[in-house]
C-alpha positions in Angstrom: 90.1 -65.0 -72.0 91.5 -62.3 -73.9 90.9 -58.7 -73.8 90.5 -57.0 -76.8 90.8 -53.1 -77.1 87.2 -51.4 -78.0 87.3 -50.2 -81.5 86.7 -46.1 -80.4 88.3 -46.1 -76.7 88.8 -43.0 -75.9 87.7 -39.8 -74.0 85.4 -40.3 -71.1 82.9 -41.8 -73.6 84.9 -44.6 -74.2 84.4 -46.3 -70.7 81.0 -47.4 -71.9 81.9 -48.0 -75.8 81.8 -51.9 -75.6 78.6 -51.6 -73.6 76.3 -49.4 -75.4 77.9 -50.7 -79.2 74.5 -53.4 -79.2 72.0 -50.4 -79.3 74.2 -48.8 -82.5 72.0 -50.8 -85.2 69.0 -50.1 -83.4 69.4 -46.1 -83.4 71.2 -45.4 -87.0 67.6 -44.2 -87.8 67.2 -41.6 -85.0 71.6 -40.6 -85.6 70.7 -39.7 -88.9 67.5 -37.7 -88.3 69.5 -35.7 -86.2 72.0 -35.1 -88.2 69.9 -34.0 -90.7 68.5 -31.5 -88.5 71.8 -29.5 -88.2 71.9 -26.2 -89.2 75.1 -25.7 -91.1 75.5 -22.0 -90.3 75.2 -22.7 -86.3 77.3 -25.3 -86.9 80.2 -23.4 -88.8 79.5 -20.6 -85.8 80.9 -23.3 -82.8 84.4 -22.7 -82.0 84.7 -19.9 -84.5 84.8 -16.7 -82.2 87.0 -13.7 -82.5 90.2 -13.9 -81.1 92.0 -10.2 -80.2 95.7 -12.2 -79.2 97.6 -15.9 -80.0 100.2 -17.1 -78.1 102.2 -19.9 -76.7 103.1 -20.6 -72.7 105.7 -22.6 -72.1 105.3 -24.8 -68.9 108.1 -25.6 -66.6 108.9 -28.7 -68.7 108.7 -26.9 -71.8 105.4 -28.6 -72.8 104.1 -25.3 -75.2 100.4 -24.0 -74.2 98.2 -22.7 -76.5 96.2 -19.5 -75.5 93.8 -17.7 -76.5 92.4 -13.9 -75.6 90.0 -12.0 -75.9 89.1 -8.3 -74.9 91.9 -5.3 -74.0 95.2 -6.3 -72.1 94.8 -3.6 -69.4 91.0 -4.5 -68.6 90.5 -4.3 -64.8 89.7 -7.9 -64.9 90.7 -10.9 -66.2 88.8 -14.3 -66.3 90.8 -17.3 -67.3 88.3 -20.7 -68.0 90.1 -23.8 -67.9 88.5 -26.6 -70.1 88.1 -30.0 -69.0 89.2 -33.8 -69.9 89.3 -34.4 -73.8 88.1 -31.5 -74.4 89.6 -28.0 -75.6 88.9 -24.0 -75.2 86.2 -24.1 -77.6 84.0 -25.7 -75.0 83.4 -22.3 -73.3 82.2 -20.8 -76.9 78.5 -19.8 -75.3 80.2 -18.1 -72.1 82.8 -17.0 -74.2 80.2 -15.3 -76.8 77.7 -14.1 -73.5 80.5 -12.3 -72.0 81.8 -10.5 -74.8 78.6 -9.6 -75.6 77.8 -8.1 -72.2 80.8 -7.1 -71.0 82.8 -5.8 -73.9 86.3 -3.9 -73.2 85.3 -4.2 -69.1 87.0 -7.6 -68.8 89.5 -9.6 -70.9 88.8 -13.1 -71.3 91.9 -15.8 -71.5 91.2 -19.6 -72.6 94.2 -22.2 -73.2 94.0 -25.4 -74.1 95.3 -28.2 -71.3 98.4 -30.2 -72.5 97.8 -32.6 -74.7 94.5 -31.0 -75.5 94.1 -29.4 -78.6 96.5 -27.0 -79.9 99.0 -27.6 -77.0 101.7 -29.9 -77.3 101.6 -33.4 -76.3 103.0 -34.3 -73.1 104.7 -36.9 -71.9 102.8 -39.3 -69.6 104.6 -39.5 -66.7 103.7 -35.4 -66.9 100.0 -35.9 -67.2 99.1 -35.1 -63.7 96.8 -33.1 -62.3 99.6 -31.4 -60.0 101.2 -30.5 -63.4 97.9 -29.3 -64.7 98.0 -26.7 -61.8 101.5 -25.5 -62.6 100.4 -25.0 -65.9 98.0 -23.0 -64.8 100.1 -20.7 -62.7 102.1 -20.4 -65.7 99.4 -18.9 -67.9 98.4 -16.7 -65.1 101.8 -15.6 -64.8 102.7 -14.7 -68.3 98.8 -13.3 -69.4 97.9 -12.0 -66.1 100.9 -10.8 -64.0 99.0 -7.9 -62.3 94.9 -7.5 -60.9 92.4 -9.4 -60.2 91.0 -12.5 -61.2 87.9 -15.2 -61.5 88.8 -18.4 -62.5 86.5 -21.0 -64.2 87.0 -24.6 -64.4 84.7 -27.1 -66.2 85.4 -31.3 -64.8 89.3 -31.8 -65.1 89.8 -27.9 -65.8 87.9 -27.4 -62.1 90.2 -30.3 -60.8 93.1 -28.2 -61.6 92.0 -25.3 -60.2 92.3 -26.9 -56.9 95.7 -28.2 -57.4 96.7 -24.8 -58.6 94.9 -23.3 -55.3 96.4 -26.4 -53.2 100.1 -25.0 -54.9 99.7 -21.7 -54.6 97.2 -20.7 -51.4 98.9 -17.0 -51.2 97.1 -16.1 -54.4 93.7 -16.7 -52.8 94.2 -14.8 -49.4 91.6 -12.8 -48.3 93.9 -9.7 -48.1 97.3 -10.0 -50.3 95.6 -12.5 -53.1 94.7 -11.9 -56.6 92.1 -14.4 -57.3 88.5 -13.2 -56.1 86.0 -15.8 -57.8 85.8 -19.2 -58.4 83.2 -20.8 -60.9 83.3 -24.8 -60.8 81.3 -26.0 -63.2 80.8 -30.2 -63.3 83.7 -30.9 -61.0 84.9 -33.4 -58.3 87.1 -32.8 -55.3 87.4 -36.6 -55.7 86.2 -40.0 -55.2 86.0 -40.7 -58.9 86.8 -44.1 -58.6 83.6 -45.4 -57.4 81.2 -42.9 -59.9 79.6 -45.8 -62.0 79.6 -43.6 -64.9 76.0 -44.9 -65.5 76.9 -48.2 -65.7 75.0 -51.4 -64.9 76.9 -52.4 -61.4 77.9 -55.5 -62.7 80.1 -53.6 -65.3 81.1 -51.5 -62.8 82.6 -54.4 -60.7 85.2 -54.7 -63.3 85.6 -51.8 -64.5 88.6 -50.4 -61.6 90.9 -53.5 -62.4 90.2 -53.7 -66.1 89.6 -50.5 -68.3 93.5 -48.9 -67.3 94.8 -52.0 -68.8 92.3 -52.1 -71.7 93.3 -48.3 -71.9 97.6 -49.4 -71.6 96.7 -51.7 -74.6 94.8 -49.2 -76.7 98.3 -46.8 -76.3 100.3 -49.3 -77.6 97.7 -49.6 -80.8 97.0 -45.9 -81.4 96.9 -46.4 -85.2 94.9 -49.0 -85.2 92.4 -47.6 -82.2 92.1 -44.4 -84.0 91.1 -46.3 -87.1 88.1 -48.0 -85.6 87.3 -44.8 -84.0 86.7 -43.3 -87.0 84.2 -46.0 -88.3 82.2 -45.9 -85.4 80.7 -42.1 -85.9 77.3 -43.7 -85.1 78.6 -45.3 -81.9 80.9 -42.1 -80.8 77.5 -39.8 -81.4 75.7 -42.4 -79.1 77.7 -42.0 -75.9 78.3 -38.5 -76.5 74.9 -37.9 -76.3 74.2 -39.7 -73.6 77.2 -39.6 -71.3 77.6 -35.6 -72.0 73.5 -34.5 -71.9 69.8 -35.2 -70.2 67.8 -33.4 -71.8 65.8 -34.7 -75.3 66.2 -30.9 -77.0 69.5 -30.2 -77.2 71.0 -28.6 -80.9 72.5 -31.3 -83.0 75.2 -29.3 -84.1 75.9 -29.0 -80.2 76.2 -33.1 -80.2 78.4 -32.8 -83.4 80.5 -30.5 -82.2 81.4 -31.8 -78.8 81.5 -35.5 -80.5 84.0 -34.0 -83.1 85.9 -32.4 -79.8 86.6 -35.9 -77.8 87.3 -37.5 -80.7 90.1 -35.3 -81.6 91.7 -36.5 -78.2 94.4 -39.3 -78.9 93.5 -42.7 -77.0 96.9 -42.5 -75.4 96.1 -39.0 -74.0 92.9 -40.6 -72.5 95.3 -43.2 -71.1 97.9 -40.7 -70.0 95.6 -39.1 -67.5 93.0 -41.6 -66.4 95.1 -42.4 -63.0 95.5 -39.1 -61.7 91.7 -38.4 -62.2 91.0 -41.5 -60.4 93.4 -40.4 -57.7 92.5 -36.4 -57.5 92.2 -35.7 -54.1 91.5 -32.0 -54.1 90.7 -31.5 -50.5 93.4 -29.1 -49.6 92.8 -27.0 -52.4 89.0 -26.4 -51.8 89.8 -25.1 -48.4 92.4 -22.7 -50.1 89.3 -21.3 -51.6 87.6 -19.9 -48.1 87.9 -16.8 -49.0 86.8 -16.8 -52.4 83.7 -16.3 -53.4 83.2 -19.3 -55.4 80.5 -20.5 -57.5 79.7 -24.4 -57.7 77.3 -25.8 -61.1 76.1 -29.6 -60.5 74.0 -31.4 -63.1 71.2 -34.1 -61.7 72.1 -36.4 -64.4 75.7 -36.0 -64.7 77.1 -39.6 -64.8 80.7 -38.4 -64.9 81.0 -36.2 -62.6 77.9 -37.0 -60.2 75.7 -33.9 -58.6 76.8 -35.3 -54.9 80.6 -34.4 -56.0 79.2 -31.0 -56.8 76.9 -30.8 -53.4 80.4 -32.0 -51.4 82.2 -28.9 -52.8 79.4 -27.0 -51.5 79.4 -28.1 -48.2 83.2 -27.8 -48.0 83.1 -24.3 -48.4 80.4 -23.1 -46.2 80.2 -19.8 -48.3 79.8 -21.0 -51.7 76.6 -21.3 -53.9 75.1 -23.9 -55.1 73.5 -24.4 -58.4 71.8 -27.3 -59.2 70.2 -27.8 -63.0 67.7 -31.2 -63.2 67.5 -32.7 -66.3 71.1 -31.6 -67.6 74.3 -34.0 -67.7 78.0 -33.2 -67.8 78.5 -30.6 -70.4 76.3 -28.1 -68.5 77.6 -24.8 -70.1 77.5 -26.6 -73.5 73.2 -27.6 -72.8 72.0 -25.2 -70.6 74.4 -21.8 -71.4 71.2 -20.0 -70.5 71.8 -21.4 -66.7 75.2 -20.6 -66.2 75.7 -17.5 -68.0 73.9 -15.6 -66.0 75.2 -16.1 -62.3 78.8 -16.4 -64.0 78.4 -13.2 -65.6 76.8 -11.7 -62.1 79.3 -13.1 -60.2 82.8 -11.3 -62.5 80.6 -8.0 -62.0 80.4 -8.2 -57.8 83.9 -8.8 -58.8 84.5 -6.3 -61.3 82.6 -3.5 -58.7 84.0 -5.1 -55.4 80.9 -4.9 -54.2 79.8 -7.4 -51.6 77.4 -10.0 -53.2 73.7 -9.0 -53.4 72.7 -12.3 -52.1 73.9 -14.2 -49.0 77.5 -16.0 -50.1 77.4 -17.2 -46.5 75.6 -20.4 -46.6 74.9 -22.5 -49.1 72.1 -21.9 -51.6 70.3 -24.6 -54.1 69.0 -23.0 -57.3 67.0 -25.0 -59.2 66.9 -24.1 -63.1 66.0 -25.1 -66.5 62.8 -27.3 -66.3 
């Protein structure tokens, strides 16, 4: 039997596209409620923030980075957030706008989008690693934030590569000569991805190691025409989105259109181009770079990507982390809940900012549930 390509492969959503296409006809009704429920002005406000500074980064092979800043470039701190797997910068627009707001001219914020993502340049494939994702990293860091301290936040792939980075560079997170004095990881895996089932029925699943890479090799060799049927299945894309990305029944619909407008912007031969090394991430080594960090861990009790025991593994890797755990919330926690994470993020950079020693106990592991 032949295998044919699924009209809208591509980001994580488009594991499941063949799958859930039946319910499509059944929930047009619902779709377009919801859509009609969007407020344009929230909507025009996503992704839309003030940006102090522009620039490029050029990795090591010359693959240009596009960055983004925000707040004064002597600040006593500097947070970088690194986005995560079809994605882009804009996905940290409700920290982004919580920090500002709280913060102001205390910290300077930097955001860049991940080659291949967004306004960086595409990459070639044999570069889309996440070893190279960590390089990239320390090539921001080093051309935005040559001198003080730092918190780094990473969302899914963008956590992913923070442990690469921290696996490539441990110096930088010693307890006495490094630079880097938080970690947030935000709907992340150390690894293991292989055998996540992505919330799908286990017979799916029993195919789906052997077969989606070469439905995915296929679907690169047929961009044009892949892209094409990805843009008549709006209905279908807003379906997984929705149900691969969030739990809970409330969230904005100009939310779900933005982030559905965000993966679909990702080519289906970048989504190709990675899927191996985010079945292979091992980020073992890194994670115990991070012992003397404080470090921040967000898990989501629905997340089908990136599964809360990924999230609770981190934790217990690094006896002094915390431990958040948000029921009824999937994998775009900071895009559904920003009302959860803000607030610890935000308390965390200040023990930083201060140097103060944490307020509560970073020596064993804590479990906050949030957002009923």
């Amino acid at each position: 039997m032949k295998l044919r390509v699924p009209a809208i492969v591509g980001g994580a959503v488009g594991v499941v596209a063949a799958v859930a296409a039946a319910g499509v006809v059944h929930e047009r009704r619902e779709i377009g409620r919801e859509r009609s429920q969007i407020n344009p002005r929230s909507a025009a406000k996503l992704g839309a923030l003030p940006i102090d500074r522009q620039s490029r980064v050029v990795a090591e092979d010359g693959v240009s980075l596009h960055v983004e800043e925000v707040g004064p470039v002597n600040a006593p701190l500097t947070v970088v957030f690194v986005h995560g797997f079809t994605l882009n910068l804009a996905s940290f627009h409700f920290q982004r706008l919580a920090l500002t707001e709280a913060l102001g001219d205390e910290i300077r914020l930097v955001f860049y989008d991940q080659r291949s993502h967004g306004r960086s340049d595409k990459s070639a494939a044999a570069a889309c690693t996440i070893e190279q994702l960590g390089r990239d990293l320390a090539a921001v860091i080093e051309a935005h934030v040559p001198a003080g301290p730092v918190v780094l936040v990473g969302h899914s792939m963008g956590g992913m590569t923070i442990m690469s980075f921290a696996d490539q560079y441990p110096d930088l997170f010693h307890r006495k000569i490094g630079r880097i004095g938080a970690v947030a990881l935000i709907n992340t895996s150390s690894g293991n991805l292989k055998n996540v089932t992505l919330g799908l029925p286990a017979f799916v699943n029993r195919w789906r190691g052997p077969v989606l890479p070469l439905v995915l090799r296929r679907a690169a060799k047929n961009v044009q025409l892949v892209e094409a049927g990805r843009a008549l299945g709006k209905d279908l894309a807003w379906i997984i989105t929705k149900r691969l990305s969030f739990a809970s029944d409330d969230v904005d619909p100009a939310v779900i259109a933005f982030c559905t407008s965000m993966i679909a912007a990702t080519p289906v031969d970048v989504v190709s181009d990675f899927y191996a090394t985010l079945m292979d991430h091992d980020g073992t080594q890194g994670l115990m770079n991070l012992i003397d960090s404080q470090v921040l861990v967000f898990g989501a009790e629905e997340d089908a990507l990136t599964p809360l025991s990924h999230a609770e593994a981190i934790a217990a890797a690094l006896p002094g982390a915390e431990l958040i755990t948000v029921p009824n919330a999937g994998h775009l926690l900071m895009l559904e809940y920003p009302e959860v994470v803000n607030p610890p993020l935000l308390e965390l950079i200040r023990q930083v900012r201060s140097g103060t020693v944490p307020t509560r106990s970073w020596a064993r592991r804590a479990s906050r549930r949030s957002a009923s």
